[in-house]
GULO-87482 format. One record per residue (C-alpha): residue in three letters; z, y, x. Coordinates in steps of 0.25 Angstrom, whole numbers, padded with zeros to 4 digits, always signed. Layout:
<sites>
alaZYX;...
</sites>
This chain:
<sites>
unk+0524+0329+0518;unk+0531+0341+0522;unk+0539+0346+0533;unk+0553+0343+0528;unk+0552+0329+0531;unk+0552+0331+0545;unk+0566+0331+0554;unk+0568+0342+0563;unk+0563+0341+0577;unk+0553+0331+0572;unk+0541+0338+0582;unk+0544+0343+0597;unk+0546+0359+0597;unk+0534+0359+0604;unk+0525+0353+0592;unk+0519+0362+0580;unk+0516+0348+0572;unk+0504+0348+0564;unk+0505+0346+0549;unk+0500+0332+0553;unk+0511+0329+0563;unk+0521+0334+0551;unk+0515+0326+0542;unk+0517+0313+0550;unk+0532+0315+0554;unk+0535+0319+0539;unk+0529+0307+0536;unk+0538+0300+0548;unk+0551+0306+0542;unk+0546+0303+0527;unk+0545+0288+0532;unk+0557+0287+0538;unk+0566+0292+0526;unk+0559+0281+0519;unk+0560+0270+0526;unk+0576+0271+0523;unk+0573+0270+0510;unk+0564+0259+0510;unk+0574+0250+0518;unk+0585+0256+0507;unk+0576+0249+0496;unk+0574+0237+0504;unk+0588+0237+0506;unk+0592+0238+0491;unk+0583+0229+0486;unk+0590+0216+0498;unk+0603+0221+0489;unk+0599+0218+0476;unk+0590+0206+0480;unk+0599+0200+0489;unk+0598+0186+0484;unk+0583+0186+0487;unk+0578+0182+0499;unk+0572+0193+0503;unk+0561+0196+0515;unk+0554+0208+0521;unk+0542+0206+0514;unk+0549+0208+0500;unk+0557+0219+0506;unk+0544+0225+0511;unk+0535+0223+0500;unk+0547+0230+0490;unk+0545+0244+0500;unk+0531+0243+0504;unk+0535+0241+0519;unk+0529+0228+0528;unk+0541+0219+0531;unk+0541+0222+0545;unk+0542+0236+0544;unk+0553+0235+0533;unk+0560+0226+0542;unk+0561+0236+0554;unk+0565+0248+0545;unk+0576+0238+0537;unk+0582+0233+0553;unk+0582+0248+0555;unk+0588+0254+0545;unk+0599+0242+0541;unk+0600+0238+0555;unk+0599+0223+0550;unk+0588+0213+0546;unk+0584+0208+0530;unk+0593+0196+0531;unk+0607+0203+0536;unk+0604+0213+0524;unk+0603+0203+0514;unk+0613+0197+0517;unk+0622+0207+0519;unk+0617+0210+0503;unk+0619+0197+0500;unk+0632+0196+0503;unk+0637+0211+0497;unk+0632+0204+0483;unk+0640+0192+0486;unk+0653+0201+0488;unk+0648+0208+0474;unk+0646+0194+0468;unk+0659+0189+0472;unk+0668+0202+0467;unk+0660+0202+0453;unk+0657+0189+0448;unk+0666+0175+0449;unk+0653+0168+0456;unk+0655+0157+0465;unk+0653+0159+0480;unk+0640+0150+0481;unk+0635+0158+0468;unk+0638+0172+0475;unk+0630+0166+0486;unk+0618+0161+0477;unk+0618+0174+0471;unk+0615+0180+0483;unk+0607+0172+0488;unk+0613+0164+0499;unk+0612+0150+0492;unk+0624+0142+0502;unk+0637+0145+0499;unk+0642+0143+0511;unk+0632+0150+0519;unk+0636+0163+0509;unk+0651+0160+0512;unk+0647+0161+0527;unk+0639+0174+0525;unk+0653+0180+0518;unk+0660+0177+0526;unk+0653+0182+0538;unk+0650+0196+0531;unk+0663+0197+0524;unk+0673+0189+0531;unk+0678+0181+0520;unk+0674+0171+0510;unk+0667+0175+0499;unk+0678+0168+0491;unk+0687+0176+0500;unk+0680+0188+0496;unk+0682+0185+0480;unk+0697+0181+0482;unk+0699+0195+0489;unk+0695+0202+0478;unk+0704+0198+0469;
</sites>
């Protein structure tokens, strides 16, 4: 690792790090760009998975990460928990679903993977402030 991974300021004024202590916080800095990225991937694949039930072991398993440690750098980065996200991705294809395809409600629903109509209406609603056959009607 080299010396332009490290941030400015990184050692006290005081400190001539060794190549070891260099090595480390490139190491440190190195991590820490990819930890983004890994919560990036994780959060692409909920998006076109959305339908599945997914957990923190697949989620894990997909970026070589333990669950629990995935789970603390994804409620730090996104600032919510696996089941807020999906959802919220669940119900951004819904709102895709309903502008492009003439699918019923409980079949937008199914599709993505909340299986009772009434409990998907509620979720809509709650997120969107309308129906989503209030949604449809609107767009045309």
């Amino acid at each position: 690792m080299t010396n332009e991974y490290l941030q400015e300021n990184e050692f006290p004024a005081f400190c001539r790090p060794c190549r070891f202590c260099r090595e480390a916080a490139a190491y440190r800095s190195w991590m820490e760009r990819n930890k983004r990225s890994e919560v990036e991937t994780v959060c692409e694949y909920i998006r076109e998975n959305c339908e599945q039930h997914l957990t923190w072991e697949i989620l894990g398993d997909l970026v070589y990460m333990s669950p629990s440690y995935l789970r603390a750098l994804f409620k730090a980065d996104m600032k919510m928990n696996l089941h807020e996200y999906q959802m919220i991705c669940k119900l951004e294809k819904a709102k895709e679903l309903l502008e492009h395809t003439e699918k019923s409600v409980a079949e937008v629903g199914r599709d993505v993977g909340i299986e009772s109509p009434s409990y998907f209406c509620a979720l809509f609603r709650e997120r969107y402030g309308m129906t989503p056959n209030q949604y449809r009607r609107q767009l045309y």
